[in-house]
C-alpha positions in Angstrom: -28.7 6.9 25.8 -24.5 6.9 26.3 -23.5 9.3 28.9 -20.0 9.1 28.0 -17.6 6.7 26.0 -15.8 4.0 27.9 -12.3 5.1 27.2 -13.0 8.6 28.9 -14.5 7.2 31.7 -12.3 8.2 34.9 -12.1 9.0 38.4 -14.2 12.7 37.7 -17.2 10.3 37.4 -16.6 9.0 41.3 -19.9 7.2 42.6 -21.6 9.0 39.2 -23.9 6.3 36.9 -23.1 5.9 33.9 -24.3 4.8 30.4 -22.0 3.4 28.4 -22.2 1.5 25.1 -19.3 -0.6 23.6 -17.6 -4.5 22.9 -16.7 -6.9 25.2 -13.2 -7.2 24.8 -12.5 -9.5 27.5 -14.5 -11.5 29.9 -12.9 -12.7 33.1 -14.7 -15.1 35.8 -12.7 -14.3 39.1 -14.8 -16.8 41.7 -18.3 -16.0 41.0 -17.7 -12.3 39.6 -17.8 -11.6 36.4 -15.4 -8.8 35.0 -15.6 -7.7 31.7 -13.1 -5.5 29.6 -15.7 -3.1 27.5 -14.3 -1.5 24.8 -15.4 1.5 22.2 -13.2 4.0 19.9 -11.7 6.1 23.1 -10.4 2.8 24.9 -11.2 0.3 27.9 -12.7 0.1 31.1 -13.6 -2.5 33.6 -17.0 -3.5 34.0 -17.5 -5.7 37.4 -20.7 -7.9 37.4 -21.8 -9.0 40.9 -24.0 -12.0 41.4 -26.2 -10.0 44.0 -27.6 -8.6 40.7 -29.0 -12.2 39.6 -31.0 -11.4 36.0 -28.0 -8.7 35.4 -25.2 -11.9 36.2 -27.4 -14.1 34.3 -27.3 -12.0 30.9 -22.9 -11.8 32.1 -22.5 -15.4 32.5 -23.6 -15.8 28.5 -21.4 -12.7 27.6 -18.1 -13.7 24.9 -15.9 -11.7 23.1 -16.9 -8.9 20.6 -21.0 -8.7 21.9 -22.1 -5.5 21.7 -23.4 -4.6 24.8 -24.9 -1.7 26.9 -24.1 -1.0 30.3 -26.2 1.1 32.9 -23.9 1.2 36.3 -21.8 3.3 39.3 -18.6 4.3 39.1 -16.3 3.6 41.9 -12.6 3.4 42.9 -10.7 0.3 42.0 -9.4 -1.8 45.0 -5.8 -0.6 46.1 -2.9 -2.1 44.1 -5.2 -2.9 41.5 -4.9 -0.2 39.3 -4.2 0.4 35.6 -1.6 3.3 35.2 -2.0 2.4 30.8 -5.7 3.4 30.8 -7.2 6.6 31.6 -10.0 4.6 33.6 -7.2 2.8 35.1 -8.2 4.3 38.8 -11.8 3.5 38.7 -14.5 0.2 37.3 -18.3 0.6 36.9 -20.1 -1.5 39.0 -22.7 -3.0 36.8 -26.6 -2.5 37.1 -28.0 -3.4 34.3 -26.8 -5.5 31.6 -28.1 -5.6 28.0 -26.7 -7.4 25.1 -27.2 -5.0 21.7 -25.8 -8.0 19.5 -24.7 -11.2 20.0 -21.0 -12.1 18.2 -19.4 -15.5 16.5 -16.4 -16.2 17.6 -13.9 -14.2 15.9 -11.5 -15.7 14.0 -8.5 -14.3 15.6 -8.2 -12.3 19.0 -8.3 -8.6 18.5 -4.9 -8.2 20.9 -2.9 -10.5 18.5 -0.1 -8.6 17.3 1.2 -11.1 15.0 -1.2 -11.1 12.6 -0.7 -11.9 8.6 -2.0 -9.2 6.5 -4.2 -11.6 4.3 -5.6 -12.7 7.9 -6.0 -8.7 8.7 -7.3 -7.2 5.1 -9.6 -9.8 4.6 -11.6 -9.4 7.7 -10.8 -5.4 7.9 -13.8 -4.8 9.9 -12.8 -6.6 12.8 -9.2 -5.7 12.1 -10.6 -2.3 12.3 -12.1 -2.9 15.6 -8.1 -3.3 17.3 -7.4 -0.4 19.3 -4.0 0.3 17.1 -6.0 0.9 14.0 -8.8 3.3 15.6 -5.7 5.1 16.9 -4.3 5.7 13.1 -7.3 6.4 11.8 -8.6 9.0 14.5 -5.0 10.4 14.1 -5.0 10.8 9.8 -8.8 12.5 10.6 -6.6 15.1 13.1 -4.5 15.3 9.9 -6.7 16.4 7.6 -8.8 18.5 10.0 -5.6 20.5 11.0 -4.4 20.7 7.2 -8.1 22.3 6.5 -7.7 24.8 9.7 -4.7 25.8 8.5 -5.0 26.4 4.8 -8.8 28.6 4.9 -6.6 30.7 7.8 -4.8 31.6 4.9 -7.2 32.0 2.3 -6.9 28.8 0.6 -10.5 27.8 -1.1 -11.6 24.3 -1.1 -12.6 23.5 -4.8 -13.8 20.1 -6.0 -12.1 18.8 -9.4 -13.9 16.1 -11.8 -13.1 12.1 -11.1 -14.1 11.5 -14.8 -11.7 12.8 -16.8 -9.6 13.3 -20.2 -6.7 10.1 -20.2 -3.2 11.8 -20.2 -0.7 9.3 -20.5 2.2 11.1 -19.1 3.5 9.2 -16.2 1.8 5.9 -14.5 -1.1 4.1 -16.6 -4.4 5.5 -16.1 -7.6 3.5 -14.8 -10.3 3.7 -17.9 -14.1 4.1 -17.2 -15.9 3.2 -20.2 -18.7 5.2 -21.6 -22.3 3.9 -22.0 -23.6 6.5 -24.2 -21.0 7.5 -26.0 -19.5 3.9 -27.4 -15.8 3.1 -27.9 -14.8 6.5 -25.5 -13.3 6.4 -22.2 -12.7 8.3 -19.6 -10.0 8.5 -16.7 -10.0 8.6 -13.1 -7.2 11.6 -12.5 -3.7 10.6 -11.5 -4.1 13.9 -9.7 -6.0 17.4 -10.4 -3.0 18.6 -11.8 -4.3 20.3 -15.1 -7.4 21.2 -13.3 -5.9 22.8 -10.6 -4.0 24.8 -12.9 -7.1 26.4 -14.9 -8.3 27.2 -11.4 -5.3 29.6 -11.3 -6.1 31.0 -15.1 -9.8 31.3 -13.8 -8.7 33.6 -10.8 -9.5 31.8 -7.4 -5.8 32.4 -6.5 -5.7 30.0 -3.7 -6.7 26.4 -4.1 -6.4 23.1 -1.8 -7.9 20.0 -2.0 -7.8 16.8 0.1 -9.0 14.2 -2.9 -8.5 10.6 -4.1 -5.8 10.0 -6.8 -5.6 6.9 -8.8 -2.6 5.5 -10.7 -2.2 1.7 -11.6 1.2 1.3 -11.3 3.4 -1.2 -9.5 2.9 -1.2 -5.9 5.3 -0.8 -2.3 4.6 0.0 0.7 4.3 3.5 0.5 1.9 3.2 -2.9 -2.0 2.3 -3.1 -4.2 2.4 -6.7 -5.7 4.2 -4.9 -4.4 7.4 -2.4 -5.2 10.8 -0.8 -3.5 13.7 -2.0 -3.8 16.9 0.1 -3.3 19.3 -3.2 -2.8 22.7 -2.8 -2.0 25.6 -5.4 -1.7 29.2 -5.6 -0.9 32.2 -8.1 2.0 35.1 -7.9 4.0 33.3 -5.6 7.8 31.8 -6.1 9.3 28.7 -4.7 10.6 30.0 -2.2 7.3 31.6 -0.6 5.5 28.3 -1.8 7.7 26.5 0.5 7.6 28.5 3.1 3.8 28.5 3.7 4.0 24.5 3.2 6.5 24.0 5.8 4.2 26.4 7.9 1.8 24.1 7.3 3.3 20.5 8.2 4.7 21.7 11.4 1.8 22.9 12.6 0.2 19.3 11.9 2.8 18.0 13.6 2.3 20.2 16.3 -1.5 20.3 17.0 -1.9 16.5 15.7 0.8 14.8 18.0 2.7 17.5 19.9 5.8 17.2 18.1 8.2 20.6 17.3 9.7 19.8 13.6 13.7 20.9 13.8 15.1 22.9 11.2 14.4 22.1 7.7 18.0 21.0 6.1 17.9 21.8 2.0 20.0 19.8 -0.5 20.4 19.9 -4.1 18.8 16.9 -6.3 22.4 16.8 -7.6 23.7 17.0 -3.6 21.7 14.3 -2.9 22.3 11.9 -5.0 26.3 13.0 -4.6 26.0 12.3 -0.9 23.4 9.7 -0.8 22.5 7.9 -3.6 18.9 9.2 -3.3 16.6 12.1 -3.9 14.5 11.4 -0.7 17.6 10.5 1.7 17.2 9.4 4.9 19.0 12.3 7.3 18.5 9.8 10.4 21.2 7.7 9.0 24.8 8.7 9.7 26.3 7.2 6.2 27.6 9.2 3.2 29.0 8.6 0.2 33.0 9.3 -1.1 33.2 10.3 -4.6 36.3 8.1 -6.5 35.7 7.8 -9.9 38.7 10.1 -10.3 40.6 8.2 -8.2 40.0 4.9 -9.5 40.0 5.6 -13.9 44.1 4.3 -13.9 43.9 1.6 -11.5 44.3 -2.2 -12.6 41.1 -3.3 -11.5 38.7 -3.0 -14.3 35.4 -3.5 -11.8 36.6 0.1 -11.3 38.5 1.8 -13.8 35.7 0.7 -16.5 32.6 2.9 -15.1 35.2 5.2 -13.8 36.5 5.5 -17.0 32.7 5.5 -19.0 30.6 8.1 -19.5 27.7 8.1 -17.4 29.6 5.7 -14.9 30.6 6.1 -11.1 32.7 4.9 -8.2 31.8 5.8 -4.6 32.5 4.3 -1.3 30.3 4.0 1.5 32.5 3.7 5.2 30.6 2.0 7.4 32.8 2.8 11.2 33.5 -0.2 13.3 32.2 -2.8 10.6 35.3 -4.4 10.3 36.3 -4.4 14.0 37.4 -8.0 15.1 35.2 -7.5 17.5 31.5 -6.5 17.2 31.8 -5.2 13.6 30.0 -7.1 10.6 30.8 -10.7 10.4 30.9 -12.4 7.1 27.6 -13.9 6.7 26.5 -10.5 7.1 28.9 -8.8 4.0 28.1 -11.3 2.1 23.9 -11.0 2.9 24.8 -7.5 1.7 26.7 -8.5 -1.4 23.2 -10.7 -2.6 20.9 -7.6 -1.0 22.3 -4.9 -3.7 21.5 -7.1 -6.9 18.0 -6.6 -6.5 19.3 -2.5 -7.9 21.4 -3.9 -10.6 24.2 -3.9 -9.3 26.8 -7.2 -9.9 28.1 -7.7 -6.6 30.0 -5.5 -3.8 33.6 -4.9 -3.2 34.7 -4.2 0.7 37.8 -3.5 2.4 38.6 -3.7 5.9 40.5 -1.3 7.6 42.8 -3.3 10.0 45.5 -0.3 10.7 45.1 2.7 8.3 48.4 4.1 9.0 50.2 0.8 7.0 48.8 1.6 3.9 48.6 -1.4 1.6 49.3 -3.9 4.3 46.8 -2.4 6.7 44.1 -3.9 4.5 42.4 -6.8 4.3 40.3 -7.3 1.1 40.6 -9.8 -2.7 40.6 -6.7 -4.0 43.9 -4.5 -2.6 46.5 -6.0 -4.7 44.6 -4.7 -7.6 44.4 -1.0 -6.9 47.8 0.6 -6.9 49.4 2.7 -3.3 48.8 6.3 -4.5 44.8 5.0 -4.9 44.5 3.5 -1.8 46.1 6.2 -0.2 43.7 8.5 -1.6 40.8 6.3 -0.3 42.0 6.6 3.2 42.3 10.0 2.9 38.9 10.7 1.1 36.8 8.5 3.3 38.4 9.2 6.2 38.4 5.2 7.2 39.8 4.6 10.6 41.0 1.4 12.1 37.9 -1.3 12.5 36.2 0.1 9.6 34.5 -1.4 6.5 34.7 0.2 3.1 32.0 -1.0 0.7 32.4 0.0 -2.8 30.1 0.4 -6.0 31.1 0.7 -9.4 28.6 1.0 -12.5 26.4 3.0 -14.4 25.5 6.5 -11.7 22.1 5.0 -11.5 22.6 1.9 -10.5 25.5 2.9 -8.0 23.5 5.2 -6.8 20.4 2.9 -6.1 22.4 0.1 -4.9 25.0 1.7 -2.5 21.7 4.4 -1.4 19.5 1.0 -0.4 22.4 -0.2 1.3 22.9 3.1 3.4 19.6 2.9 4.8 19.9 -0.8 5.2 23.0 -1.3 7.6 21.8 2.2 9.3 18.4 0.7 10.7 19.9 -2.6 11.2 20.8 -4.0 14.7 24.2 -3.0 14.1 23.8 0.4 12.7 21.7 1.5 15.8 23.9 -0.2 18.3 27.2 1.6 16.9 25.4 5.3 16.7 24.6 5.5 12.9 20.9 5.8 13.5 19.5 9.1 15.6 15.9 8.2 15.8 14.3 11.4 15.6 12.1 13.6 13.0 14.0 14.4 10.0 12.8 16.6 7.4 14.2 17.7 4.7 14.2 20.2 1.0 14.8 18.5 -1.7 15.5 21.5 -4.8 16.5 22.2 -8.3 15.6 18.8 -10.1 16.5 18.4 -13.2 13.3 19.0 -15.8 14.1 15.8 -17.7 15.6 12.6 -17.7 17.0 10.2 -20.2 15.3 7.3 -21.7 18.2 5.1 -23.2 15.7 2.5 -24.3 13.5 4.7 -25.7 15.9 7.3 -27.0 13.8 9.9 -25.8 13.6 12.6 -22.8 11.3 12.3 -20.5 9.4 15.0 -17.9 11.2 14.1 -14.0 7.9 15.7 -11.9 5.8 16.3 -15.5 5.9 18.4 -18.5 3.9 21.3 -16.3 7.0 21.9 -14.3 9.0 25.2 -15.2 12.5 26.1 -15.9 14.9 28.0 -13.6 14.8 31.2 -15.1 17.4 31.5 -18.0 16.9 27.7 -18.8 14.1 28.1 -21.0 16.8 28.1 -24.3 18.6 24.5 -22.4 15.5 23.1 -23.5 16.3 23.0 -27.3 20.4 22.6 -26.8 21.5 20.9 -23.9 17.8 19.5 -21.8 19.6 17.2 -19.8 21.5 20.3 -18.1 18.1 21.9 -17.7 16.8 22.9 -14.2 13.4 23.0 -13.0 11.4 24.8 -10.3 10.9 21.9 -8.7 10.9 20.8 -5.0 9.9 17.6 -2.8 9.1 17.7 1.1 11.3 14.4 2.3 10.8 12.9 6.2 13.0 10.1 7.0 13.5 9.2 3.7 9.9 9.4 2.3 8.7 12.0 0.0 5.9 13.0 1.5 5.1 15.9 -0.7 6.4 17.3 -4.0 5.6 20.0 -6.2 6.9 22.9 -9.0 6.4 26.2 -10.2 4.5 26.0 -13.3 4.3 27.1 -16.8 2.1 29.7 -17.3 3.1 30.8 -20.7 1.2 29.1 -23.7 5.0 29.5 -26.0 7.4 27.8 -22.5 4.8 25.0 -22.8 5.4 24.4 -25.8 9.5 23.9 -25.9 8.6 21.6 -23.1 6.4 19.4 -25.2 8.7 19.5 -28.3 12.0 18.4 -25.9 9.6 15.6 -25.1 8.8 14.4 -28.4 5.3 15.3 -28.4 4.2 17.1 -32.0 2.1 20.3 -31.6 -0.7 18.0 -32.9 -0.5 15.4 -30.1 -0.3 18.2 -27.7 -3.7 20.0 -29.0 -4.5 16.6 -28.6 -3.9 15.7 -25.1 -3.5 19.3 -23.6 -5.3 21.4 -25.8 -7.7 22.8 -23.2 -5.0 24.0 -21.0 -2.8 25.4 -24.1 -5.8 27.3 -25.0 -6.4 28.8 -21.3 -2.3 29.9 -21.0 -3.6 32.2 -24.0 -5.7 34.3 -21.8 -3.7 36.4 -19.6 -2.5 33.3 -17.2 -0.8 34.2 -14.0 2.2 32.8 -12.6 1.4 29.9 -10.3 2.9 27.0 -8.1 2.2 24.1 -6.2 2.8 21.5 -4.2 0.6 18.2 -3.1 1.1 16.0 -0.3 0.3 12.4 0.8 -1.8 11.8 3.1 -2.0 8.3 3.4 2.7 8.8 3.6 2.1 11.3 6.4 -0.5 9.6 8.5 1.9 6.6 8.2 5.2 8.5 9.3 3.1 9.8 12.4 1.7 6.3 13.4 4.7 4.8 13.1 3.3 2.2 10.9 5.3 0.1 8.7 2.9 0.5 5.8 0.1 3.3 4.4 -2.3 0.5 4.3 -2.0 0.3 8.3 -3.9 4.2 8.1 -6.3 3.3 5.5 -9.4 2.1 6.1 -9.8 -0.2 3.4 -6.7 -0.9 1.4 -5.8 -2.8 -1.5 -3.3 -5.4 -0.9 0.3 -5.0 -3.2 -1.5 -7.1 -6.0 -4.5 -4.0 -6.1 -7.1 -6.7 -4.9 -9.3 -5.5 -2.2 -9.3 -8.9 0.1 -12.7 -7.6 2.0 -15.2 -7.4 -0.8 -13.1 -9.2 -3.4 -12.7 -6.4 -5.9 -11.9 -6.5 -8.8 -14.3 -9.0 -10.0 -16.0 -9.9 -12.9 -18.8 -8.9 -13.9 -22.0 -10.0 -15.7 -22.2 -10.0 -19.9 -25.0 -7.8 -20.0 -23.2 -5.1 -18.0 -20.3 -5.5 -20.3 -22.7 -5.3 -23.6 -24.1 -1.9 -22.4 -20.3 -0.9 -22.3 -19.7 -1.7 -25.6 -16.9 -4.0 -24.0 -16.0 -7.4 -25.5 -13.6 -9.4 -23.5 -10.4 -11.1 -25.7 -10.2 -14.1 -22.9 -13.1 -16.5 -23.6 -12.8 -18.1 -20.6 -13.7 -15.1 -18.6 -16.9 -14.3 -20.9 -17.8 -17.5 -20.5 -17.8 -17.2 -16.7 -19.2 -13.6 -16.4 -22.4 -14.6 -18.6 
């Protein structure tokens, strides 16, 4: 039996025996002794194999990478100037009795300490991938996560309910994933995009307080920060505002911060969704970047240069600058190659290309300048840009001029682009640290042009700032919502609303989206029929998991805290899901498939 795991074993254990259970993660043969690295979840320590020990050296001598072995031996002190300050059994090695391998291993078909890995290399043998000291790290740290999140949240009453995976398909937002029905042919039902509506009929049943940590599914595109699959920590509760709501949820991260990593959250800054994308170009903004925007479309609707007087001069369009200190210093700012990599890296958001002005001497005006495009704007303009951006000599003025959205996608990547970059962090426009943020006062809808439609920004659950009820029917784009997001350097990690609770506010929200009382009894029937019985006000919000875990890792992606990821394609590289599957499965299901060529191969 293990008397303790190798990672913990330390100098407390002096000249103590030991049990200890684990992988060889190195083997070393130093002149006729054997040492070997065993590892286990808690970490390394150094196994020494003495030939006086012959049957024990024997079993060492056939010993490679990855066997799972067992180890019966003494702990002693390691020789001086031989020690290990990274590992907490850095100070001591077991001196090895007996030796018994558990398992033999293959070779594996990369080394566990390689940090340059492909992901195809790393998803499709997970397990082993798994094995890498990095990845038990993330995962012991999102399990801290979600244990702390749980502490927290039945400290304050919060019940832990369980909500259905088969559901009713909604259709209001991503596309849902569709399990068919065997007995009930031609009917489907839905995994939930989240327990929205059912967490909601929890508050009209009376449980007050709900949370839930609970697999979501949406099949939408995918990024780095999005899985078909993810873990929601989903909370909700009745007869509080948005204010209070936030409160107890900000309570809540900074204690998980606190008690899962030792980190003290700083204040909570709180912006607008209209600030935001004033000052940033984004509704999740990344605060650790020292970049804002300047507003000139004013400024810029009598110029010459139709680039900018169009949009500026357009409803719907915009013109903002983006100063970017020292870039256009002579020496160490931006060279051209890199404006121009810029230029090509904002048309992936739409945007046509990118105008820049350097600032050689700001106090010449016009002639202080350096850009193709100065001769077109007229002196009282660029004199207003000076004095609007504030640019000093050896800065770089980018510009963006277009439809708001795409300005504000474009110039927004760009911001957090050049502020990570080399450059950015060498000339103080990155402060690494934690930056969390309030994101408030969404707008309830958004226009679709191509559509000609509104459509719900969180969803059509969310409800109006009070007074805005009546906006609904006039003017919806100028209608506010109680709605809120939780943003860390520039990730949303959680986001959330007061809802509706009355059965005739529902309603104007369905008719502003286009969706007929019938459609509605439809779709939402059951939960139209519950706001009729006395329904309390209530709020939300729900995080990520997967998004928090990832920001506390410091990973570059949520699939580096997931066990068992899907790859940005949704394919599961380990087992090979999806698959096909055979006919007679399919014929139970009612389910024809339209491409032959798969029938023919899943017969």
């Amino acid at each position: 039996m293990r008397t303790t795991y190798c990672g913990q074993v330390s100098d407390t254990l002096l000249d103590q025996t030991v049990t200890l259970m684990g992988w060889a993660h190195r083997r070393r043969d130093h002149g006729g002794v054997i040492f070997i690295d065993l590892r286990d979840r808690e970490g390394l320590v150094q196994v020494v194999c003495d030939p006086d020990r012959a049957e024990m050296f024997k079993t060492a001598e056939d010993v490679r990478n990855e066997f799972c072995l067992q180890v019966v031996g003494r702990v002693r002190a390691r020789p001086a100037g031989t020690e290990n300050a990274a590992l907490t059994s850095g100070r001591v090695e077991v001196l090895c009795h007996e030796l018994v391998v558990l398992n033999a291993s293959v070779t594996p078909p990369f080394p566990l300490d390689d940090e340059n890995l492909s992901e195809t290399t790393r998803l499709t043998h997970r397990v082993l991938d798994l094995r890498r000291p990095e990845m038990q790290k993330n995962l012991r740290l999102r399990y801290r996560v979600a244990i702390e999140v749980r502490k927290f949240l039945d400290e304050l009453g919060f019940i832990d309910i369980e909500t259905p995976m088969l559901t009713k398909s909604t259709p209001e937002g991503a596309r849902d994933y569709l399990v068919p029905s065997r007995v009930h042919d031609g009917h489907f039902f839905a995994l939930p995009q989240s327990p929205q509506l059912f967490k909601q009929l929890l508050m009209v049943a009376g449980f007050d307080r709900y949370y839930q940590i609970v697999k979501c599914f949406r099949d939408e595109d995918l990024r780095a920060d999005r899985q078909p699959e993810f873990t929601q920590i989903d909370i909700e509760t009745s007869f509080l505002g948005e204010e209070e709501i936030r409160a107890i949820t900000e309570a809540m991260i900074r204690t998980v911060f606190r008690k899962a990593m030792g980190v003290e959250l700083p204040v909570y800054a709180q912006l607008t969704y209209a600030q935001a994308m004033h000052q940033y170009g984004s509704d999740k903004p990344d605060l650790r970047v020292k970049l804002e925007f300047t507003e000139l479309t004013e400024v810029m609707k009598d110029v010459d240069f139709k680039v900018f007087s169009g949009p500026a001069t357009t409803p719907g369009g915009r013109v903002a600058a983006l100063r970017v200190p020292g870039g256009g210093d002579a020496q160490g700012g931006l060279s051209r190659g890199e404006i121009d990599a810029y230029v090509e890296f904002v048309k992936i958001y739409g945007a046509k290309g990118l105008a820049w002005i350097k600032v050689n001497d700001a106090a010449k005006g016009r002639d202080g300048l350096q850009s193709p495009i100065v001769k077109n704007l007229h002196d009282a303009a660029l004199a207003e840009l000076i004095a609007r951006t504030g640019a000093c000599n050896g800065d770089l003025i980018f510009f963006g001029a277009d439809r708001a959205k795409i300005v504000n996608d474009a110039l927004g990547a760009l911001r957090v682009k050049i502020g990570h970059s080399e450059f950015g962090r060498n000339h103080g426009l990155f402060n690494d640290v934690w930056a969390p943020l309030w994101v408030v006062d969404f707008p309830m809808f958004e226009h679709d042009d191509a559509a000609g439609r509104w459509n719900a920004v969180h969803h059509p659950f969310t409800a109006p700032k009070d007074g805005h009820e009546d906006l609904m029917d006039t003017n919806p784009g100028a209608c506010i919502a109680k709605a809120y997001d939780m943003v860390l350097n520039g990730w949303e990690i959680g986001g959330g609303s007061v809802r509706i609770h009355r059965a005739d506010v529902q309603s104007k929200v369905f008719t502003a989206l286009h969706i007929s009382p019938e459609d509605a009894q439809l779709k939402f029937g059951f939960l139209l029929d519950a706001l009729q019985y006395g329904a309390p006000p209530h709020g939300g919000l729900a995080f990520g998991l997967d998004r928090i875990a990832t920001l506390m890792a410091g990973a570059e992606s949520i699939r580096d805290v997931i066990a068992f990821p899907k790859t940005q394609r949704a394919q599961c590289l380990l087992t090979g899901a999806p698959s096909l599957v055979e006919e007679g499965q399919l014929r139970e299901l009612h389910i024809r498939l339209r491409n032959s060529a798969q029938a023919t191969s899943s017969a």
